[in-house]
N, C-alpha and C positions, 0 to 999 in steps of 0.2 A: 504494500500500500504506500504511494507517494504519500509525502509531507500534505499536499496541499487536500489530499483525499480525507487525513487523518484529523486536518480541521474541519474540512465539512462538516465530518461525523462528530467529531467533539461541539460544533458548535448547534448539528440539529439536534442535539440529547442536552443540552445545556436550557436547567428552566429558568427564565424570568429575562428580564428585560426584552418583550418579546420584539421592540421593532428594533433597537438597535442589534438583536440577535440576525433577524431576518437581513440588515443593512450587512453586516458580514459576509451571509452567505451569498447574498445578490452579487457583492464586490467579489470573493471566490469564482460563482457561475461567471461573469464578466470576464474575469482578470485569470486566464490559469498562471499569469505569473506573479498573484496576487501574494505571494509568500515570501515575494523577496525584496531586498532594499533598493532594486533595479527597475520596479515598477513605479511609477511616479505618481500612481492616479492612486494611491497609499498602500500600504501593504500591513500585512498581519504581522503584530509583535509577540513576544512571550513573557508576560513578567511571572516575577513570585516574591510576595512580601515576607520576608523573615521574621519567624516570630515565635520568643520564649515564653510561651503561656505560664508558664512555673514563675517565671521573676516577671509579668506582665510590661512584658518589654518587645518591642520591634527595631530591627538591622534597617537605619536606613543611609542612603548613599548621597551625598551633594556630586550630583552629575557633573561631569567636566565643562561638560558643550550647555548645557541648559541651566549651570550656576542656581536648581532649584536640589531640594531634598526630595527623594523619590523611592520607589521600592527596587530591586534590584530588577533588570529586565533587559531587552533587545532584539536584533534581529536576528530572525530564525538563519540557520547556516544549513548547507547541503547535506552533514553528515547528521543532523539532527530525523530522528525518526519518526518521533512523532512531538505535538505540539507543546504536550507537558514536558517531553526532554528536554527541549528548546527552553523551556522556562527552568528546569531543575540546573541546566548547564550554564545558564546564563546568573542565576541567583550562586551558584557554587563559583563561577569564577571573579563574579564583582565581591561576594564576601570574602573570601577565601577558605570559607568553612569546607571543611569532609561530611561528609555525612548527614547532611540535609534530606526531608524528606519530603515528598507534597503531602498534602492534606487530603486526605482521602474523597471522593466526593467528583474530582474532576474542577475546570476553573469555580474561579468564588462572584469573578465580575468579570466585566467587558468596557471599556473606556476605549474609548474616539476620542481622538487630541491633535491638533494643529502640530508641527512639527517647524522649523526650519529649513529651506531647501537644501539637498535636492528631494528629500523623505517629502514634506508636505504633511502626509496625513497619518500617524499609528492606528492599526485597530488593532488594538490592546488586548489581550486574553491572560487578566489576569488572576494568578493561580495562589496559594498561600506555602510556605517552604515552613515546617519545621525543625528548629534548630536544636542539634541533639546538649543535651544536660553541658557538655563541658567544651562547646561550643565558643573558640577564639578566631574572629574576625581576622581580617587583613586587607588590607587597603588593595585595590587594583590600580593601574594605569588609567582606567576610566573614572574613576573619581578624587574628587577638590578632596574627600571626607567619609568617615565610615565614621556611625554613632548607633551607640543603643539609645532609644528613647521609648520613657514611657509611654503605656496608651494614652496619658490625660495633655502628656507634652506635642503629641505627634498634630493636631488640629494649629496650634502655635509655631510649628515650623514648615510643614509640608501644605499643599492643597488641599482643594475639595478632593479631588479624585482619590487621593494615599487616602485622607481621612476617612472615604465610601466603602475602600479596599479593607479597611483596618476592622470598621464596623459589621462589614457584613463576613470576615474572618473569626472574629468574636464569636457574631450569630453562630458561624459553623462548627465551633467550638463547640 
């Protein structure tokens, strides 16, 4: 099963937000090169928000290029199999954690976002990564910053979007 088959599927089994769900797939049916950072008319990302339920804390990243605080994520890559790898690989090399795991369940949300050219548009698929007990960070080349912050700090540093991500990760708690 190609990457780009593997989100379909993830995203027709995925419930709630039903139109921005169906604006996904319409951009897939359109775009079969809708999976990569080559397609301009926006392309599908993969995140996953890191987070230590035990110390009520979340991994977040001051992006290089975007100078905001954000959940770990990016563009899907060729060897990536399916859409959660994408998010699991991508959350493992912006923290530098081992041993992250996704949250069972499949993604938590979906965020559409403006981007900077040549990207333009993300549609987001984003996922929740937990991070195992003794769980030490590391900064990547892609970020200003790696910080734990609290759930009640995270609405005072990051956006709407981390904050929607964060609440409905809880929920799935």
């Amino acid at each position: 099963m190609s990457l780009h088959d593997d989100a379909a599927l993830v995203l027709k089994e995925y419930e709630g937000q039903e139109d921005l769900r169906q604006a996904y797939l319409d951009h897939l049916a359109a775009h079969p090169d809708g999976m990569w950072k080559a397609c301009h008319a926006g392309h599908l990302t993969a995140s996953a928000l890191v987070i230590d339920p035990a110390r009520g804390r979340v991994l977040l990243t001051l992006h290089r290029k975007l100078g905001r605080w954000l959940q770990m994520g990016g563009h899907c890559e060729p060897a990536d199999a399916t859409l959660a790898a994408a998010a699991l690989r991508e959350a493992t090399e912006e923290s530098g954690i081992a041993g992250l795991a996704l949250l069972p369940g499949g993604p938590v949300r979906l965020d559409r976002h403006p981007i900077p050219p040549p990207c333009h548009v993300h549609l987001d698929v984003q996922y929740a990564a937990l991070a195992p007990r003794d769980a030490v960070q590391q900064i990547s080349d892609e970020s200003l910053d790696l910080r734990w912050f609290a759930y009640d700090e995270v609405a005072g540093v990051a956006d709407e979007s981390v904050v929607r991500l964060l609440e409905a990760t809880r929920a799935r708690l």
